[in-house]
C-alpha positions in Angstrom: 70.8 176.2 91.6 68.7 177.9 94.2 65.2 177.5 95.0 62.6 180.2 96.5 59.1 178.4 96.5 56.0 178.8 97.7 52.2 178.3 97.3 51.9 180.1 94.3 54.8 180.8 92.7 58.1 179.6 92.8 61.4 181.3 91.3 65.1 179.0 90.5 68.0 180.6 89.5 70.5 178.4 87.6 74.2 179.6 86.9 75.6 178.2 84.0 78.7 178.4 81.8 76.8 180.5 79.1 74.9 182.5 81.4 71.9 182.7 84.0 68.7 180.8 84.4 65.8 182.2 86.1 63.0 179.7 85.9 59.5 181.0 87.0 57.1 178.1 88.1 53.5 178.5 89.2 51.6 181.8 88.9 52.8 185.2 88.6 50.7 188.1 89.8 50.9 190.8 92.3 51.6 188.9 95.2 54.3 187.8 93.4 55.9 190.5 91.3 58.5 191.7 93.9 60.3 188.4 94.3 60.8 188.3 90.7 61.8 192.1 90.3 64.3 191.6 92.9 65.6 187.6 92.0 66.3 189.6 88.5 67.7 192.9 89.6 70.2 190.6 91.5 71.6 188.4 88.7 71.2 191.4 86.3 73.4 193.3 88.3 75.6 190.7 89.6 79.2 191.7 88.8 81.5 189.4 86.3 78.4 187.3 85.2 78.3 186.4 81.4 75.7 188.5 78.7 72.9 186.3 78.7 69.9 186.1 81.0 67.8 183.5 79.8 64.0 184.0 81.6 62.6 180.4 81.4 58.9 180.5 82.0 58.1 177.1 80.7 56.0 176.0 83.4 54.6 179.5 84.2 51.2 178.3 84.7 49.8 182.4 84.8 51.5 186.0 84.1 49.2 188.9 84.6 50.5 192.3 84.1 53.0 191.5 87.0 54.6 189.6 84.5 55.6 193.0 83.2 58.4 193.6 85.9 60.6 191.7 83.1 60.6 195.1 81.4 62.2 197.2 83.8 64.7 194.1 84.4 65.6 193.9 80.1 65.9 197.8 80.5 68.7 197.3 83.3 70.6 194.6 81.8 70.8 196.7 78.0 72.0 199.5 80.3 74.6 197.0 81.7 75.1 195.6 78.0 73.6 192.6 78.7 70.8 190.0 76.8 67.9 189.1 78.1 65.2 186.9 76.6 62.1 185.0 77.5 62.2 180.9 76.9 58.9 179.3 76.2 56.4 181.8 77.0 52.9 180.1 77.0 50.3 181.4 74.7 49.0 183.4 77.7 52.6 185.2 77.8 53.2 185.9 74.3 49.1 187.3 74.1 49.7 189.4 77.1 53.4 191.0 75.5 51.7 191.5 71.7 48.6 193.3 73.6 50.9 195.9 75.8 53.5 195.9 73.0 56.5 194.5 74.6 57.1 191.6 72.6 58.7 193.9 70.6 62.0 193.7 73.5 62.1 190.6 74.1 63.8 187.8 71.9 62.4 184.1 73.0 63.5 180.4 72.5 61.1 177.7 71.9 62.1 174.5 73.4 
């Protein structure tokens, strides 16, 4: 697993048999929103990785519309023919994806 951290927000990607793990810690906003758009370009994109990206956002303690980078990133991986879904979203998440419609992309798991 790697680790990119810092006062805010911090970003893990985990490689497993069954896929890739990003894990989003802390608070996502604008400050923010590049690291993730380019941690999930990179393992949306990586060649000869398995379907499923698994976005877990369990301890995502804030996602303001930054948080909405995750679009462009499920766009890219159904181009690629890839999954990608959202585990735990807090009640924040899942208010802030019903209100700008794009819950409606993205499958989640409930731990």
């Amino acid at each position: 697993m790697t680790d990119d951290q810092d006062s805010r927000a911090r970003l893990a990607v985990e490689h497993t048999g069954q896929g890739v793990i990003v894990h989003v810690r802390g608070e996502m906003d604008i400050d923010h929103a590049d690291r993730l758009r380019e941690t999930l370009h990179t393992e949306v994109t990586r060649p000869q990785e398995t379907a499923e990206i698994v976005v877990d956002v369990t301890d995502l303690t804030f996602c303001d519309s930054a948080g909405l980078t995750l679009l462009q990133a499920r766009l890219t991986a159904q181009g690629l023919g890839r999954r990608m879904q959202l585990h735990n979203p807090s009640r924040q998440m899942t208010r802030l994806l019903e209100l700008t419609g794009a819950d409606q992309f993205f499958p989640t798991t409930h731990a």
